[in-house]
C-alpha positions, 0 to 999 in steps of 0.5 A, a space after each residue: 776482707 772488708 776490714 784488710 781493704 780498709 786497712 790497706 787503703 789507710 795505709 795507701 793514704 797515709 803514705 801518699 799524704 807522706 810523699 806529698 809533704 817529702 814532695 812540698 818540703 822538698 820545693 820549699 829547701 829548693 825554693 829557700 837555697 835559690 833565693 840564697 844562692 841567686 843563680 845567674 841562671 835556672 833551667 827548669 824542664 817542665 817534669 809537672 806531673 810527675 812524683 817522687 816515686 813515679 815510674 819515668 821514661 827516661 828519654 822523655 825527661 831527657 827530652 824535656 831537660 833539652 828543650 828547657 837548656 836549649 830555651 835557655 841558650 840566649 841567656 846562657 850565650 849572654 851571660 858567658 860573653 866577654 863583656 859579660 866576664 868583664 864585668 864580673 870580673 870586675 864588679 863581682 855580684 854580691 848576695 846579701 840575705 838573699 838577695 842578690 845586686 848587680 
């Protein structure tokens, strides 16, 4: 019994060190595609705490999301304005190596 907790234990760790880096490599391309892309804009709903393979409340997450998009309403109003098209239209953004000018 004590040697198959063991066993059972490495197994739990070895696969928890596992996710974590799937969760951390996962940050990282998301953090890369966002510098490359430069959105005008990224909502982000506050999901800390919860991993890969965590059970979710769905209308919690949901509730989250809505709050971070509604945060976001000024910015969003703004950017889709006429004048704001305007001048998109007109002097386009460029994205250079990841960065981004107005």
């Amino acid at each position: 019994p004590l040697v198959q907790t063991l066993t059972r234990t490495r197994v739990a760790q070895a696969f928890n060190v596992f996710l974590k880096s799937v969760d951390i490599a996962s940050r990282k391309l998301a953090e890369m595609r966002l510098r490359l892309d430069a959105p005008e804009v990224v909502i982000r709903p506050n999901v800390k705490g919860i991993g890969l393979l965590d059970p979710v409340d769905v209308h919690q997450v949901t509730h989250a999301g809505e709050a971070a998009t509604e945060a976001m309403l000024p910015e969003l109003k703004r950017l889709t304005s006429w004048s704001s098209r305007l001048r998109v239209s007109m002097f386009p953004r460029k994205v250079a190596h990841g960065t981004r000018s107005a």
